[in-house]
N, C-alpha and C positions, 0 to 999 in steps of 0.2 A: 833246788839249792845245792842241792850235792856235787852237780861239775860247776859252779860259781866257785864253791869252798873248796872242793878238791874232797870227796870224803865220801863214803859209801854208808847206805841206811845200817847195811849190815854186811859184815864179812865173816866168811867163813874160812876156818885155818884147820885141815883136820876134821876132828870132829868138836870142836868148837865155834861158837857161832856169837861174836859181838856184834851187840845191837847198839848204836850211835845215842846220843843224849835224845831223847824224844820228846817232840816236844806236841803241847796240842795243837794240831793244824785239822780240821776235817776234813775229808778227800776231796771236798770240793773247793778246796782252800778258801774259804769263810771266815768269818770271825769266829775265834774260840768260846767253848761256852763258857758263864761268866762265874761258876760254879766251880769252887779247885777240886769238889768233887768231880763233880761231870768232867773236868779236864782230865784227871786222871785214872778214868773211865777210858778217854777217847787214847792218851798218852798207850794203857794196856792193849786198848783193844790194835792200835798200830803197831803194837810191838809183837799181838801174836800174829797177825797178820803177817809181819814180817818174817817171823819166825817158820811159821809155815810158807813161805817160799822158798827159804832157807832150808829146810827137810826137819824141822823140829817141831816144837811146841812147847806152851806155856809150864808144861810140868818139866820140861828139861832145863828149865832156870836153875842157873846156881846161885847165883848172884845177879843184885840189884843195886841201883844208887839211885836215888829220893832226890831231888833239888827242887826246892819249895817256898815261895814270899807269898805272904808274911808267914811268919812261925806261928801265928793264929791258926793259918788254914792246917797246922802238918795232922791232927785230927781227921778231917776229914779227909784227906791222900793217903793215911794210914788206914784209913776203913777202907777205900778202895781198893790199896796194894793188900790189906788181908781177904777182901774177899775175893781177891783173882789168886791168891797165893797160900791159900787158911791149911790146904791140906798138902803143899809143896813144899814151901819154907825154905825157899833160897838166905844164904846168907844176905846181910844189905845193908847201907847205910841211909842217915835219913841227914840231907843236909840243909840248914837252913840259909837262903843267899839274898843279898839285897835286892839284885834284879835282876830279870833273864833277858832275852835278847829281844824279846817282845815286852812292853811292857803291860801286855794286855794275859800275857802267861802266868800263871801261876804255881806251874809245876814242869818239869822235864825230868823223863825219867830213862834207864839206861841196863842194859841186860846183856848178862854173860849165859850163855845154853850150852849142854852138851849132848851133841847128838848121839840117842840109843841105837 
């Protein structure tokens, strides 16, 4: 998707590392799981993934942004993000949206790192 849109998963500037709106897709481009937990399981785990090609990792987060439907599920994505995040604590917001681009998504999630 990224040369379609024009847009990189992540860029790095310095020692800063933006990670793009993530959304759940499995590496084998499947359907997402149906769970806004399990999505935001697979949303983290692409993002360290990322992150580690990038030369960082999940504790060099500073910031986060949440994007979540319904505002039922942000519960369960907030367990997620604390237990990828419980002893890091990036700042972060949690926002609740009507629809993402799939409407089979439930969560996209978005990460600023800086590299040690």
């Amino acid at each position: 998707m990224e040369p379609v849109v024009g847009y990189s998963r992540a860029v790095v500037a310095g020692a800063h590392v933006f990670v793009s709106g993530t959304a759940p897709i499995p590496p084998d481009g499947g359907a997402p799981p149906d769970d806004s937990y399990e999505q935001a399981r697979l949303c983290l785990d692409i993002i360290a993934n990322v992150l580690t090609q990038a030369g960082a990792q999940l504790e060099h987060v500073v910031r986060t942004r949440i994007f979540v439907t319904p505002e039922a599920d942000w519960d369960a994505v907030a367990r997620a993000h604390g237990e990828a995040f419980a002893e890091i604590r990036p700042a972060s917001a949690g926002i609740v949206v009507h629809s993402l681009l799939d409407p089979r998504w439930l969560v996209e999630i978005e990460a600023d790192a800086l590299i040690a």
